[in-house]
Biopython code that builds the backbone (N, CA, C, O; Angstrom):
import numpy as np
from Bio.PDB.StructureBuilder import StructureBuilder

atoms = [
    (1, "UNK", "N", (61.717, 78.890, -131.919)),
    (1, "UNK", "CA", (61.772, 77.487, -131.611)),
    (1, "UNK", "C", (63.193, 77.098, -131.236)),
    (1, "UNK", "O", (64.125, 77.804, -131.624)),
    (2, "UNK", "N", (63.392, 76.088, -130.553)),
    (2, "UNK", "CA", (64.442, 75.872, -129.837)),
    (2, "UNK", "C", (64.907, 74.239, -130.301)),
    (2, "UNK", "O", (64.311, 73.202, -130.012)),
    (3, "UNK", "N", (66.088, 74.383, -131.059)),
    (3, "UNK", "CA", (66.592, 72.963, -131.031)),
    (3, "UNK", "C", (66.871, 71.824, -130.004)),
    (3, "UNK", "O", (66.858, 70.609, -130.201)),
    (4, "UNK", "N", (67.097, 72.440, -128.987)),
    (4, "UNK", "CA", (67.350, 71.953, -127.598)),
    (4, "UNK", "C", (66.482, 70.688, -127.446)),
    (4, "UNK", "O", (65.262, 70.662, -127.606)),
    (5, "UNK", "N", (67.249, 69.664, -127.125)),
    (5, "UNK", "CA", (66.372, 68.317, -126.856)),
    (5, "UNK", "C", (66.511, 68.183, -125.621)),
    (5, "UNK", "O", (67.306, 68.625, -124.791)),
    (6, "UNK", "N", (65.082, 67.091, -125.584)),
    (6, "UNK", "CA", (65.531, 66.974, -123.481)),
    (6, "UNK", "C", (65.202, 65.147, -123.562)),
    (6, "UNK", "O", (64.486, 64.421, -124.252)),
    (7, "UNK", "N", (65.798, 65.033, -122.874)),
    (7, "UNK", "CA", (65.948, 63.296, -122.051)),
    (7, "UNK", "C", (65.166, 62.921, -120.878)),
    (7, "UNK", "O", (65.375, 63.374, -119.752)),
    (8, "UNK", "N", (64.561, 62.358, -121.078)),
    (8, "UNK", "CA", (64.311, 61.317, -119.720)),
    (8, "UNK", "C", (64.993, 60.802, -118.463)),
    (8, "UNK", "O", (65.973, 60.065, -118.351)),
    (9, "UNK", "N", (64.242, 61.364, -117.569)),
    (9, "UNK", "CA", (65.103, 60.507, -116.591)),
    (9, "UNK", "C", (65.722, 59.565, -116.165)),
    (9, "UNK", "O", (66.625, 59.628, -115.331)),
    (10, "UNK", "N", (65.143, 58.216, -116.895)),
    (10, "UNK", "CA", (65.221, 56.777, -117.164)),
    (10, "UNK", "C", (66.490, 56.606, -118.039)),
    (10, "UNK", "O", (67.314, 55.729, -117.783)),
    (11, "UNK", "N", (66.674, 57.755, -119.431)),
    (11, "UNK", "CA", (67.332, 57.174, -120.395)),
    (11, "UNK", "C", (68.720, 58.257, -120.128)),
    (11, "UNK", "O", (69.675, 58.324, -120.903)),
    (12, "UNK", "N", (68.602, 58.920, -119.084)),
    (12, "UNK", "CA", (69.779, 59.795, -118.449)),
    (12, "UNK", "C", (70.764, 58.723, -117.832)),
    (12, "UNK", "O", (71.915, 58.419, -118.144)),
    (13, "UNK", "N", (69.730, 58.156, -116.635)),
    (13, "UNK", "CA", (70.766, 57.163, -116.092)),
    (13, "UNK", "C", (70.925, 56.153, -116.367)),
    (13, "UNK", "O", (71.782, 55.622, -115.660)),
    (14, "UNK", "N", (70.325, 55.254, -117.427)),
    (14, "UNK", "CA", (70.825, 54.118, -118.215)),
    (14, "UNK", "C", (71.878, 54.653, -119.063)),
    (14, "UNK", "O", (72.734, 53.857, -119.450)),
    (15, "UNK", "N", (71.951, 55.813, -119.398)),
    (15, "UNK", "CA", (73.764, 56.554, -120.182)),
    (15, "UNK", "C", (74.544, 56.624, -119.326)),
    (15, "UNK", "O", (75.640, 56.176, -119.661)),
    (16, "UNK", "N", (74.479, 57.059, -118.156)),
    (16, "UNK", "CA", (75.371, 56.710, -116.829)),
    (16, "UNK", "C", (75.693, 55.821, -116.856)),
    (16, "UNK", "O", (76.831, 55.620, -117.279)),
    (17, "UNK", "N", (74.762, 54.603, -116.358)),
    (17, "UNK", "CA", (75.512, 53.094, -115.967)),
    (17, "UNK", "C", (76.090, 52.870, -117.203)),
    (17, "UNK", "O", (77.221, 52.389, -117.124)),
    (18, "UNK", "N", (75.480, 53.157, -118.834)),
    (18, "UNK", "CA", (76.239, 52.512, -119.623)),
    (18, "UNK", "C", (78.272, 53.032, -119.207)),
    (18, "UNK", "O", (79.275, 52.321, -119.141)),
    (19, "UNK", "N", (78.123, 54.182, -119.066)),
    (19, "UNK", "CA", (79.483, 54.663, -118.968)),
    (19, "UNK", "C", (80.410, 53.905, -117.718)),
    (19, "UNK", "O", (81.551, 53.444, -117.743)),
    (20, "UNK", "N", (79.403, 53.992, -116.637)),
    (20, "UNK", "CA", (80.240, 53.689, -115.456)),
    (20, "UNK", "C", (80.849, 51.641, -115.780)),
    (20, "UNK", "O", (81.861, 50.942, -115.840)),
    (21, "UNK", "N", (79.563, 51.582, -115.872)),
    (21, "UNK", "CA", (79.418, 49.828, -115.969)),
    (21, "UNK", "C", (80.665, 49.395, -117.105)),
    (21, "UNK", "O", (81.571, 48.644, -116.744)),
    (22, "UNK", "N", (80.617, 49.867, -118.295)),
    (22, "UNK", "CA", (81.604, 49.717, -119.257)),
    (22, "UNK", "C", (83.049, 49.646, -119.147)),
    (22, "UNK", "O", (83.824, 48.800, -119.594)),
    (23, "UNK", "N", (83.362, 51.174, -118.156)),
    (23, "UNK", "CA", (84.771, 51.534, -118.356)),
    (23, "UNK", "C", (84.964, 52.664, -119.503)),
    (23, "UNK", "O", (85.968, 53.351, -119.688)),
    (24, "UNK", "N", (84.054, 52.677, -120.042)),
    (24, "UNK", "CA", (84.930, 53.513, -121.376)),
    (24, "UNK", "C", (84.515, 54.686, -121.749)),
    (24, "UNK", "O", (83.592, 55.277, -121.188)),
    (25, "UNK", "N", (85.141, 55.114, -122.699)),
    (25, "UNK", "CA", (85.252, 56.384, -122.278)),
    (25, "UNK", "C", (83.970, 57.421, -122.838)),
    (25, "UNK", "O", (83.230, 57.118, -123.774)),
    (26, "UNK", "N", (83.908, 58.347, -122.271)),
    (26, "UNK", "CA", (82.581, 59.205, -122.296)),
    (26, "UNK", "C", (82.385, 59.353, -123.818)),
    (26, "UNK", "O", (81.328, 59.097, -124.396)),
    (27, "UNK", "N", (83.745, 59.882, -124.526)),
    (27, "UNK", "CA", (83.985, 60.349, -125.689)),
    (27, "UNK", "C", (83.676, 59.185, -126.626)),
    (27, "UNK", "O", (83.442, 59.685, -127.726)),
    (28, "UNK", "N", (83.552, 57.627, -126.694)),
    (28, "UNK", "CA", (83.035, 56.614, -127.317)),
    (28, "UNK", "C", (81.794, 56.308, -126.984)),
    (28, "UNK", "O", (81.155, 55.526, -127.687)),
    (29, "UNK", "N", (81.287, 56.842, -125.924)),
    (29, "UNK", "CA", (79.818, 56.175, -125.471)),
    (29, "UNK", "C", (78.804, 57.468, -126.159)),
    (29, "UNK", "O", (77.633, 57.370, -126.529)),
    (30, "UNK", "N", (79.444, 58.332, -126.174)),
    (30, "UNK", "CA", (78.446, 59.728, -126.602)),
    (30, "UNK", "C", (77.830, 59.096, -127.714)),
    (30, "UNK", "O", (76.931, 58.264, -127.592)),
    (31, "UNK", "N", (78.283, 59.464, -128.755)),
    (31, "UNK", "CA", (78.042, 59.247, -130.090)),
    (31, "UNK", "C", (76.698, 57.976, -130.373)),
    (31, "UNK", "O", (75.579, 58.057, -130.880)),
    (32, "UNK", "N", (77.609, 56.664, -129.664)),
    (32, "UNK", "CA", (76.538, 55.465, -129.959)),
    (32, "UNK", "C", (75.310, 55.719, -129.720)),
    (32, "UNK", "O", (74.417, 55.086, -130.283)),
    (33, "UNK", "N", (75.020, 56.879, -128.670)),
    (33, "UNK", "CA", (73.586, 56.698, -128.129)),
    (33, "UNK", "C", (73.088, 57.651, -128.311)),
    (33, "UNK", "O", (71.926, 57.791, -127.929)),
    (34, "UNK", "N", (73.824, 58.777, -129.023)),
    (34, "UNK", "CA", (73.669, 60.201, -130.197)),
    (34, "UNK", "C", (73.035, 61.494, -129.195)),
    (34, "UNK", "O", (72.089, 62.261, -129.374)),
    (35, "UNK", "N", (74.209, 61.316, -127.857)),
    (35, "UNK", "CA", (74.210, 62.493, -127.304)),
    (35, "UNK", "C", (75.379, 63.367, -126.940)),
    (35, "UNK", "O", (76.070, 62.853, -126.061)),
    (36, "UNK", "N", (75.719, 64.313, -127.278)),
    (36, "UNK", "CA", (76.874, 65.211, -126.707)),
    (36, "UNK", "C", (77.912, 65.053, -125.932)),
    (36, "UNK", "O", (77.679, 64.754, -124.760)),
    (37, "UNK", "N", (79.045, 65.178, -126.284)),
    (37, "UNK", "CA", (80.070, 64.233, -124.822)),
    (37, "UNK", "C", (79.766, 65.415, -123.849)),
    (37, "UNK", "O", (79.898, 64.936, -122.723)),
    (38, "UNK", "N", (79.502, 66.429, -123.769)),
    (38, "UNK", "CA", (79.918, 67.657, -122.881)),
    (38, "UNK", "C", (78.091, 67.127, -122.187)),
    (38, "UNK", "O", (77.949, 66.978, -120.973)),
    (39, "UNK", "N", (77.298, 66.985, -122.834)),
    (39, "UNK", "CA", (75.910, 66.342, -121.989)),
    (39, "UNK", "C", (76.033, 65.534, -121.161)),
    (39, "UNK", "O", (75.306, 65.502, -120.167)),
    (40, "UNK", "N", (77.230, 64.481, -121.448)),
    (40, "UNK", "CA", (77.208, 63.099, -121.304)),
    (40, "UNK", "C", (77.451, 62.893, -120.024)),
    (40, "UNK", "O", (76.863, 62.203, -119.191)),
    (41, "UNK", "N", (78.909, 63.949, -119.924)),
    (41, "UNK", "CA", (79.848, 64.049, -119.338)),
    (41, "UNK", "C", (79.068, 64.754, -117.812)),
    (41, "UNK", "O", (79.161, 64.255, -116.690)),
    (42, "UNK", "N", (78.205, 66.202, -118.228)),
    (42, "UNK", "CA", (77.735, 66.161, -117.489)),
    (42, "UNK", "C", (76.911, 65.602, -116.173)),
    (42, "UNK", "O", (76.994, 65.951, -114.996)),
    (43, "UNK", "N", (75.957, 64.452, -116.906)),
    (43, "UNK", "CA", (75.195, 63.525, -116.478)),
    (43, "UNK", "C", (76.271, 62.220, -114.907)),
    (43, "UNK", "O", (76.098, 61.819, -113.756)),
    (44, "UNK", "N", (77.119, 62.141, -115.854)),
    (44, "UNK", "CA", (78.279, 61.235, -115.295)),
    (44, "UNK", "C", (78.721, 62.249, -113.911)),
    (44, "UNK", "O", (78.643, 61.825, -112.758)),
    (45, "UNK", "N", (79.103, 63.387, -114.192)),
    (45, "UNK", "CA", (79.703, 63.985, -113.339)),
    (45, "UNK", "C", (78.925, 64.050, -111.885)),
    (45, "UNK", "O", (79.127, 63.777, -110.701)),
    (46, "UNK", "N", (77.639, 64.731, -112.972)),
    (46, "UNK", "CA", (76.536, 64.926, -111.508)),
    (46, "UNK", "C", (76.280, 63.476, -110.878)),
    (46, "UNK", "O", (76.419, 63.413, -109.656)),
    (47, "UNK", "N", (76.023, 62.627, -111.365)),
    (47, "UNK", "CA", (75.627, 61.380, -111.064)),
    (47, "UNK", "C", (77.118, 61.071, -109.498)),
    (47, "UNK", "O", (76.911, 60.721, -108.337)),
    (48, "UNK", "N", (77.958, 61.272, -109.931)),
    (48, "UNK", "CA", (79.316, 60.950, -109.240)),
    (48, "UNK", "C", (79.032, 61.943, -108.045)),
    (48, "UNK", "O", (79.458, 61.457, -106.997)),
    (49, "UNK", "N", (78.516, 63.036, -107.892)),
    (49, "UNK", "CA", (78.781, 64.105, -107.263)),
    (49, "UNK", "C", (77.788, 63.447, -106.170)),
    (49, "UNK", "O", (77.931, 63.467, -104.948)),
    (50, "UNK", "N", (76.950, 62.975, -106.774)),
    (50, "UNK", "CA", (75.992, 62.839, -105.730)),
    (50, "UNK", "C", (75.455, 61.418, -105.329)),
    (50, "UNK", "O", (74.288, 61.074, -105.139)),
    (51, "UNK", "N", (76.330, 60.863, -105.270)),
    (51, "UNK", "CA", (77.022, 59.231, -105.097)),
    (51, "UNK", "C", (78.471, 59.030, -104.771)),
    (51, "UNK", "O", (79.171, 58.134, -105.243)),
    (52, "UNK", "N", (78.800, 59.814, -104.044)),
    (52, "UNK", "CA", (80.504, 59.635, -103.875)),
    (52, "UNK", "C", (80.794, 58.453, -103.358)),
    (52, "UNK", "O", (81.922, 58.079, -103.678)),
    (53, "UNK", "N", (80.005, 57.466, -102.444)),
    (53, "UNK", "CA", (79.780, 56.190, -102.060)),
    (53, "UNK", "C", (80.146, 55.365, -102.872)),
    (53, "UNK", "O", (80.813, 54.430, -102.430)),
    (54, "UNK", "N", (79.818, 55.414, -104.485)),
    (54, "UNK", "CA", (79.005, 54.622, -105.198)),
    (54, "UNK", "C", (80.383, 53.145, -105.478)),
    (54, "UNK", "O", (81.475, 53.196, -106.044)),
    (55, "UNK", "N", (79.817, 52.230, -104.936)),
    (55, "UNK", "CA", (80.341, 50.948, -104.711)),
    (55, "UNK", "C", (79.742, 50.163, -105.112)),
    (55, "UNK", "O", (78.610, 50.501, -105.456)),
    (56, "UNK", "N", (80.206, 48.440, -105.330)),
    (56, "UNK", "CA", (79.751, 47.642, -106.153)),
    (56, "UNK", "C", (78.592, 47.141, -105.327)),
    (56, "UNK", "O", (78.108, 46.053, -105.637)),
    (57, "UNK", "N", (78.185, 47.692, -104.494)),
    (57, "UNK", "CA", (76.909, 47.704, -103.373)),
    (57, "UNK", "C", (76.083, 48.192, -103.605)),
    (57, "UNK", "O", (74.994, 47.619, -103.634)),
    (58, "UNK", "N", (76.192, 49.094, -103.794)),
    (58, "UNK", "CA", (75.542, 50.435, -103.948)),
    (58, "UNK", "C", (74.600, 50.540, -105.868)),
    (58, "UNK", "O", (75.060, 50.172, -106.950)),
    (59, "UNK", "N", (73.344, 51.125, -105.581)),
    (59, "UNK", "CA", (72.597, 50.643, -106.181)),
    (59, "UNK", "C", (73.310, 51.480, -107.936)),
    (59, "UNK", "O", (74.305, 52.202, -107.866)),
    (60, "UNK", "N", (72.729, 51.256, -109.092)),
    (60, "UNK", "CA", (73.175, 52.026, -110.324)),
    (60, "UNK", "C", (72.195, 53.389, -110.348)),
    (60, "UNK", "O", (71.074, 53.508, -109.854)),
    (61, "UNK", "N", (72.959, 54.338, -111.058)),
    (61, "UNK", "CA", (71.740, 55.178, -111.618)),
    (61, "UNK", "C", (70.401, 54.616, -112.332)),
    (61, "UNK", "O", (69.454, 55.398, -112.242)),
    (62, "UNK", "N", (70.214, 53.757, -112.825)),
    (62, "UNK", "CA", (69.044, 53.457, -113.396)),
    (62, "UNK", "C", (68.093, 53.148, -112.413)),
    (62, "UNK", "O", (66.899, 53.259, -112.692)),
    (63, "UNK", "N", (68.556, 52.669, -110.988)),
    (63, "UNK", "CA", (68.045, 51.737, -110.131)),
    (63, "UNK", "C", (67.513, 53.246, -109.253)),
    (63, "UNK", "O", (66.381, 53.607, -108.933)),
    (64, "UNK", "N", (68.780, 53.858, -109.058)),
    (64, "UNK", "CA", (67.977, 55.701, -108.365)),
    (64, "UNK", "C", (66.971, 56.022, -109.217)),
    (64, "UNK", "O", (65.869, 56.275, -108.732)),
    (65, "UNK", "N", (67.163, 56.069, -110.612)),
    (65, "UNK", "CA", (65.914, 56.771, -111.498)),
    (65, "UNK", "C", (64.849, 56.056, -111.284)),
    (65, "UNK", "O", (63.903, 56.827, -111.125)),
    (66, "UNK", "N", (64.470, 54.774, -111.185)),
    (66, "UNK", "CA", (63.346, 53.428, -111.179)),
    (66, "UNK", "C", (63.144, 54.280, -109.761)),
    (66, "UNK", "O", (62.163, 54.987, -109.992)),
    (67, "UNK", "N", (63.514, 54.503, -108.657)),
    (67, "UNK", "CA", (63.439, 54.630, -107.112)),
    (67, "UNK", "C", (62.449, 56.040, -107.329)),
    (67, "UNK", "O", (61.223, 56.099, -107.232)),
    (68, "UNK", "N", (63.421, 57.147, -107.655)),
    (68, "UNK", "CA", (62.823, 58.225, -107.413)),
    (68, "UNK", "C", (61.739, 58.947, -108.186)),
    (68, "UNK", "O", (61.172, 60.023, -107.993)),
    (69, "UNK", "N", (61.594, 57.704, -109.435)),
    (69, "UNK", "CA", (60.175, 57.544, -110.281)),
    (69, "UNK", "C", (58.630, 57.024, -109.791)),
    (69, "UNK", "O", (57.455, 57.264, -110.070)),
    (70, "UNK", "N", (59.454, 56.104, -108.829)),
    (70, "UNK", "CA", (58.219, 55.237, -107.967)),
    (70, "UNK", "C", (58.089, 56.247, -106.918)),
    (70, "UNK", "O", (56.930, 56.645, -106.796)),
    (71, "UNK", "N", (58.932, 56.773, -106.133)),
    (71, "UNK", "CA", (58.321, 57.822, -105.190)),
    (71, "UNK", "C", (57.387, 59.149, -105.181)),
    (71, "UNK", "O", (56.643, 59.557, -104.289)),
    (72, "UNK", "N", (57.688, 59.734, -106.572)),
    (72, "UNK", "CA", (56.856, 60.848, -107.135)),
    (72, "UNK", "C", (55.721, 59.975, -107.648)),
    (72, "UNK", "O", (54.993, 60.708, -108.318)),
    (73, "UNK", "N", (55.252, 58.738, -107.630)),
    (73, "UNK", "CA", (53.928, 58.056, -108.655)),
    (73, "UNK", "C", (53.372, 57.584, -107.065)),
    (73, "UNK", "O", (52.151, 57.482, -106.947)),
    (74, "UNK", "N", (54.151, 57.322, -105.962)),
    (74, "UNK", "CA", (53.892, 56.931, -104.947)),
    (74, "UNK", "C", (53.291, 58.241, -104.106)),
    (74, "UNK", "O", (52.261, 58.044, -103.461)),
    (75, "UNK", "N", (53.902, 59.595, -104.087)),
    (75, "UNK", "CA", (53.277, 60.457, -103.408)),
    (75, "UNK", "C", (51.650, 61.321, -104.079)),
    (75, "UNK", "O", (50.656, 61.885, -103.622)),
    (76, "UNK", "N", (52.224, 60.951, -105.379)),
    (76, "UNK", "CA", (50.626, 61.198, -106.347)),
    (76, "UNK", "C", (49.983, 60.223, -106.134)),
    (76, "UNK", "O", (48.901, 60.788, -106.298)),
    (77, "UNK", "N", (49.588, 58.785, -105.802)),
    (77, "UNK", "CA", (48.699, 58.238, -105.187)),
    (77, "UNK", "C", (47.943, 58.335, -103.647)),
    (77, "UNK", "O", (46.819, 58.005, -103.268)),
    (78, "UNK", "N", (49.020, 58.902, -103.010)),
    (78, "UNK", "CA", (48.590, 58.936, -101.475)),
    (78, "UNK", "C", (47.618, 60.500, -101.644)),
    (78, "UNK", "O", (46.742, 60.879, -100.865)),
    (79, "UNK", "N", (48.092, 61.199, -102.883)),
    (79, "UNK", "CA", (47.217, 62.627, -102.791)),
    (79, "UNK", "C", (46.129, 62.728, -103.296)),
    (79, "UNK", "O", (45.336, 63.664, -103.200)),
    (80, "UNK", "N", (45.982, 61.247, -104.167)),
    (80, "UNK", "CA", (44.260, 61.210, -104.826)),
    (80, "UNK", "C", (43.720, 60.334, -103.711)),
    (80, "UNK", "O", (42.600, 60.568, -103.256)),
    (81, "UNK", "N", (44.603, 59.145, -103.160)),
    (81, "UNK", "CA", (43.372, 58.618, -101.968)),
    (81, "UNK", "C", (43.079, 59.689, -100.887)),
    (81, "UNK", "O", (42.132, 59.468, -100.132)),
    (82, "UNK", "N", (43.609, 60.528, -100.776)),
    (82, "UNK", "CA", (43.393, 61.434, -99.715)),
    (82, "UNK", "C", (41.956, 62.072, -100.122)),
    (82, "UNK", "O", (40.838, 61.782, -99.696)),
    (83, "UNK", "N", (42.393, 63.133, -101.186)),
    (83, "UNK", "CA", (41.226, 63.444, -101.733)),
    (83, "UNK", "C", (40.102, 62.489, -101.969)),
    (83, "UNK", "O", (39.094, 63.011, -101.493)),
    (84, "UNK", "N", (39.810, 61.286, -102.505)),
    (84, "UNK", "CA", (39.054, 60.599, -102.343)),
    (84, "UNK", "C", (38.178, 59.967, -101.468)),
    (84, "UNK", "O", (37.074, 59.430, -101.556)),
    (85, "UNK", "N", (39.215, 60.248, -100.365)),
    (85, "UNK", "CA", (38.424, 59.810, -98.927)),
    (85, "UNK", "C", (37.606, 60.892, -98.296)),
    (85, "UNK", "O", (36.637, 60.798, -97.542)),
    (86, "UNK", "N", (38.388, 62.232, -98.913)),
    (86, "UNK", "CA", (37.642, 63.754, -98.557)),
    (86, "UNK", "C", (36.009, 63.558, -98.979)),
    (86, "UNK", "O", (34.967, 63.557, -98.323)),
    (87, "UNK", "N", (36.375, 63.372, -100.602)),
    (87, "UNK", "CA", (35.408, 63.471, -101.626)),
    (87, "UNK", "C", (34.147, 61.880, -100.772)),
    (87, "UNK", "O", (32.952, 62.176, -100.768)),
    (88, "UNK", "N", (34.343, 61.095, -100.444)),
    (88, "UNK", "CA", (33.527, 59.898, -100.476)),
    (88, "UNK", "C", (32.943, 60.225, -99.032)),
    (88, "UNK", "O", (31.798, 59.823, -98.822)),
    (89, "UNK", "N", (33.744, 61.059, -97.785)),
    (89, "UNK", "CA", (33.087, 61.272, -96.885)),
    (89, "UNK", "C", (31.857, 62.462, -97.080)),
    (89, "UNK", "O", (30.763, 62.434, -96.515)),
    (90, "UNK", "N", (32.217, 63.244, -97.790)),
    (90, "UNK", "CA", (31.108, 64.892, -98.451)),
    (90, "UNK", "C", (29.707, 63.664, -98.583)),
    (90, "UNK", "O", (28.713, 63.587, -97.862)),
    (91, "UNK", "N", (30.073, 62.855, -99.707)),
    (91, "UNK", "CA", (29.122, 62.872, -100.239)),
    (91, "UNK", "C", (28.103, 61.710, -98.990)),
    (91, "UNK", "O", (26.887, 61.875, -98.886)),
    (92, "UNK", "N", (28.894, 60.539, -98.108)),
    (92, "UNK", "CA", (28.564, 60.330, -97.369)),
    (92, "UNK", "C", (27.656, 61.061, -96.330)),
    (92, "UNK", "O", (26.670, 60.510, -95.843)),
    (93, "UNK", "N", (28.027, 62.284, -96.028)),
    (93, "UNK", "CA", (27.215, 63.213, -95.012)),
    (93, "UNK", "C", (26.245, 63.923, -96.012)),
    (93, "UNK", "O", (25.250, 64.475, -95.540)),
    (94, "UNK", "N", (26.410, 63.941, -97.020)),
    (94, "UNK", "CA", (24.936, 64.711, -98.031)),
    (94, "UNK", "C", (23.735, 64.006, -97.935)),
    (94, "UNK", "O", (22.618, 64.488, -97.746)),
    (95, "UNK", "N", (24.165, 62.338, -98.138)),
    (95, "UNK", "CA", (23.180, 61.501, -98.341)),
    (95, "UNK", "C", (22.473, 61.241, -96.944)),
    (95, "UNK", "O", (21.602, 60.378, -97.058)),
    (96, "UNK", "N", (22.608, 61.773, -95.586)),
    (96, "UNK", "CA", (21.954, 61.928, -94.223)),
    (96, "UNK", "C", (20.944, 62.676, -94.581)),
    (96, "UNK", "O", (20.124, 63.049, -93.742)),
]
sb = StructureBuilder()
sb.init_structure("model")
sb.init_model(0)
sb.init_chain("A")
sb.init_seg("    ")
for serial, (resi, resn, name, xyz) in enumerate(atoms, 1):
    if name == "N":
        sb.init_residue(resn, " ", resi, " ")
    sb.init_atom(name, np.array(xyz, "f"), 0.0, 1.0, " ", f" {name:<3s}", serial, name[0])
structure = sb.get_structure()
């Protein structure tokens, strides 16, 4: 068994913005929210890496996580109406 905990995507980048939004420092924000500074830090880093943009314009990590949550719930809907329309035409041509 593995001690190893895992996080949410949601509660990854609400630790981001808490850090970015704040100012302060990784090493005070860890603790409050009872995760690892070297996790934390990580999260922050990648987040930066792949937002080099990131301006007071520019949307928060929580707002990417909300985004790229709705797009994976958005492409799993377009794959059951698909199928559904498969499935409702079958049974359409059975009943001829």
């Amino acid at each position: 068994m593995s001690n190893r905990r895992t996080f949410s995507a949601v509660f990854r980048a609400e630790a981001v913005e808490l850090v970015i939004s704040s100012g302060r420092p990784i090493a005070q924000v860890a603790p409050e929210i009872g995760v690892v500074e070297g996790t934390l830090d990580n999260w922050v880093r990648v987040w930066k890496e792949e937002h080099p943009e990131a301006g007071a314009a520019e949307p928060g990590p929580v707002e990417w996580a909300k985004y790229k949550a709705l797009q994976a719930e958005n492409a799993e809907l377009k794959r059951e109406i698909d199928f559904l329309g498969k499935v409702s035409a079958f049974f359409a041509a059975k009943q001829r």
